[in-house]
N, C-alpha and C positions, 0 to 999 in steps of 0.2 A: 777169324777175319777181322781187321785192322776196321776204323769206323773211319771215317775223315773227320777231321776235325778243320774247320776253319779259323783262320785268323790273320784278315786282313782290314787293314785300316787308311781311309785316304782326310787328309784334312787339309782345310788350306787357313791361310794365317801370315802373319806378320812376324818375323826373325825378332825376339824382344832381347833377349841376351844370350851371349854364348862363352862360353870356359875356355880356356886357351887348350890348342890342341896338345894333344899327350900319343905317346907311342907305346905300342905295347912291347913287352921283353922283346915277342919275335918280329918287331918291326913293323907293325901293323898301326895306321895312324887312327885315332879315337876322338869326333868331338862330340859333349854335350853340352846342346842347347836348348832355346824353348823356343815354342811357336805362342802367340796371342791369335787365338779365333772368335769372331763374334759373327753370329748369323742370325735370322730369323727362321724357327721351325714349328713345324705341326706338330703337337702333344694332344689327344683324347680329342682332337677335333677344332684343339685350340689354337691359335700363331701365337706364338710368344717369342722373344729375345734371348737367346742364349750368347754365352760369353765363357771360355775357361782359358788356361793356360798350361800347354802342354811340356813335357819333358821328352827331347827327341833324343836320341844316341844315334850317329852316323860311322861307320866303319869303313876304313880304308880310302879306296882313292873319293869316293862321296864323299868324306870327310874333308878331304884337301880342299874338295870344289868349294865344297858349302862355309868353310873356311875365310874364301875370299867373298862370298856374300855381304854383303851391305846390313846393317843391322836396322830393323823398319823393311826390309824387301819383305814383298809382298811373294809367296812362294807354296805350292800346292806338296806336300808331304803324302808316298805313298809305302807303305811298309807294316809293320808286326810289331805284336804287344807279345815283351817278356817283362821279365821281372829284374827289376834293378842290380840285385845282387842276391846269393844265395841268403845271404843276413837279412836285406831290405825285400820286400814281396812288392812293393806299388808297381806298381807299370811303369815302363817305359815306351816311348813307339822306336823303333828302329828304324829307318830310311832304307827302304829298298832302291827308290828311286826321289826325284825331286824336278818341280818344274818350276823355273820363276814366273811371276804374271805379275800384270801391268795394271793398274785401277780396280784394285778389289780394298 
């Protein structure tokens, strides 16, 4: 019997930089960017500031969209943690979906 294993991830954040888009052999379009998030969260009971900066990968027609994104848009990232490359293990989040928003 198969277990489930979860792995979803949603973040919202500010577009800080993005790679020029790239294609792969079989035509398939590729960007990566980052996301900038700061929020305020509860730890042990505490509110404290939190702040990082992500590394997104988008695939295919998401890629095109997010492409034409404004860099500084404000934008809620919904998708899955793999690993950069067989060689590299850090995380990536991949883009399943994406919403832009307005005064975050």
């Amino acid at each position: 019997m198969a277990v489930a294993q979860d792995n979803a991830v949603q973040i919202t954040g500010n577009l800080s930089t993005r790679e020029a888009l790239r294609w792969t052999p079989g035509k398939v379009a590729v960007l990566d960017f980052r996301i900038e998030h700061s929020s305020r969260q509860m730890e042990a009971g505490i509110e404290r500031d939190v702040s990082c900066e992500v590394v997104v990968r988008a695939i295919g027609p998401v890629a095109q969209q997010i492409e034409m994104v404004a860099l500084g848009s404000a934008m809620r990232i919904d998708g899955f943690l793999s690993a950069r490359s067989v060689r590299n293990r850090l995380p990536v989040l991949h883009v399943r979906t994406f919403e832009l928003l307005e005064g975050i």
